[in-house]
N, C-alpha and C positions, 0 to 999 in steps of 0.2 A: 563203558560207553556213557558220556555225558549227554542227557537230553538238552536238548533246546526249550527253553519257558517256552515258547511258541506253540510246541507239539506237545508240550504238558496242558496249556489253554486249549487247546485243540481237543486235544483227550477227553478236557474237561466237559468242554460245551459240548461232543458227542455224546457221551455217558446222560448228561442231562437233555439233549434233545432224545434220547430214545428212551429216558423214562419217561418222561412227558406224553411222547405218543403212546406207549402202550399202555400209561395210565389210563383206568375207564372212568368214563367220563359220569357224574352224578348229578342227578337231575332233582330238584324238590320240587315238586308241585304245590301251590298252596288251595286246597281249598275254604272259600271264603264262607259257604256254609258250615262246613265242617265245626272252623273256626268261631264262627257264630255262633254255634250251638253248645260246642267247647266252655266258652266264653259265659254262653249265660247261664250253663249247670254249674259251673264254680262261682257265681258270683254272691251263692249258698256259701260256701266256705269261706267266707272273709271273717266268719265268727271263729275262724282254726285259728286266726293270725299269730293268735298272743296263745299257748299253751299253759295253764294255772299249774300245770306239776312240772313243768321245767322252761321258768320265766326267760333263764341266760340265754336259751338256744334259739337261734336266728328258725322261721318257719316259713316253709317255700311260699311264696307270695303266690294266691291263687289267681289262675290264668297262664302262669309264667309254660305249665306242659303243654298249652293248646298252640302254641308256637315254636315248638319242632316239629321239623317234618314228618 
């Protein structure tokens, strides 16, 4: 039995509208204190930037974790 593309699109766009619904849905909140406070306890670590025992390796840029949720 040969399908019709129709009913194979069809398939398709069922399959993706019922993952879509049951996917759960995710929420960030951002608190702007939080962040605030985040923010100005690393602002102490910018002496981390440059490591003097291993100059090549790239150093997480502080502040950059106070911005995940």
């Amino acid at each position: 039995m040969v399908l019709a593309p129709r009913r194979i699109a069809a398939a398709a766009a069922l399959a993706g509208a019922v993952t879509l619904i049951t996917a759960p849905a995710s929420h960030a909140v951002v608190d702007p204190i939080g962040i605030g406070t985040c923010l100005s306890s690393s602002a102490a670590d910018a002496t981390t930037l440059v490591d003097p025992t291993a100059p090549g390796v790239p150093a997480e840029v502080p502040g950059v974790a106070c911005l995940a949720p």
